[in-house]
Structure formats: structure tokens, C-alpha cells
C-alpha angles and dihedrals in degrees: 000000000000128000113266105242112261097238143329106289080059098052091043088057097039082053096042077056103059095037093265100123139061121196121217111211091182139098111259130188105231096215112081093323091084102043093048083055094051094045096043101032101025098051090041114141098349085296093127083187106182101246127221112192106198098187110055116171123237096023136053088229122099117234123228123208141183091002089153096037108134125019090260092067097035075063098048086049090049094047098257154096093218121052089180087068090056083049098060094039085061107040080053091049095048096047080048088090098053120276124098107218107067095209091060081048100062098041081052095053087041100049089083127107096237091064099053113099117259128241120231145156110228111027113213094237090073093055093107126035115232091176097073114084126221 
């Protein structure tokens, strides 16, 4: 079992390091312009290469795109070599709580009230408005 990476900037270099990233140094228009790169450059050739475009127009922030593209890198993200291992840790773990089919399991743990999503008016994450320069 490897270490998950601590935090982005660390899986973006541990996939920069294995040929899993490329990297886009020119401006892109985020609306429809990025995508269409993913989906045509990104896909090409059955590659499936995470993408980090560094210039996107319109905010100072990179954008970050098919990290977990293909089940190698869902691995990486996870701390292992072998997501199949993961797999069965969790199906055990599921049918852990009685019940023999791990998918039943899981609709069992996640009928509960605590794990629907919450209503509100004003989400934390626009708080602070990235989209204003300067």
C-alpha cells in the first residue's frame, strides 16, 4: 500500500512524474473551449492523460481535469497500486454490518437522514468571489 498523496499539488506531481499529465500553457476559454480539449486531446488515442490547464481565461486560478481518468490513477489517488484491493476492503467491510450482498449494504448505511444532502441558502464555497480580479 502507498501513501495517498497529501493534497493536489502532490498528485499532480506524483502524475507529472509517471507521464499522466499534460500540462496546457495557453490561454483557454472555459466555456466549451476546455472541455473540447479534454474530450478531443485528452481521450486521444486511448491515452485518457489528466490535463492542467495553467492559463484560464477569465481567473488567476489553473484548472485540473480527468485526474481520476482511468482505474491506475483512481489507485494512485486512493494510496495503492491496486484498486481491486480497496474494493474488497470495502465490500468486507460493508457486509461487516450483516447483510451479505455489499451493494444492499451500502443502500442500507446511506438510507439514513444524516447522509442526504442539506438545503441552504448561501453555500460556503461562495463566500468569496474568485471571479473578481484584483
Amino acid at each position: 500500500m502507498l501513501i495517498p498523496p497529501l493534497d493536489l499539488r502532490v498528485f499532480l506531481h506524483v502524475l507529472e512524474q509517471a507521464d499522466q499529465l499534460a500540462r496546457v500553457q495557453v490561454m483557454v476559454d472555459p466555456c466549451l473551449e476546455l472541455a473540447t480539449i479534454v474530450d478531443q486531446v485528452g481521450m486521444a488515442g486511448g491515452s485518457c492523460r489528466a490535463m492542467l490547464f495553467e492559463k484560464v481565461r477569465g481567473t488567476a486560478l489553473p484548472v485540473a481535469a480527468n485526474l481520476f481518468g482511468n482505474e491506475q490513477r483512481m489507485a494512485w489517488a486512493l494510496g495503492t497500486t491496486d484498486i481491486e484491493v480497496i474494493a474488497a476492503n470495502l465490500a468486507k467491510d460493508l457486509t461487516a454490518i450483516g447483510l451479505n450482498d455489499p451493494e444492499q449494504a451500502l443502500t442500507k448505511l446511506t438510507a439514513g437522514s444524516r447522509y442526504h444532502p442539506a438545503v441552504c441558502s448561501q453555500a460556503s464555497c461562495r463566500e468569496i468571489d474568485h471571479t473578481k480580479q484584483g
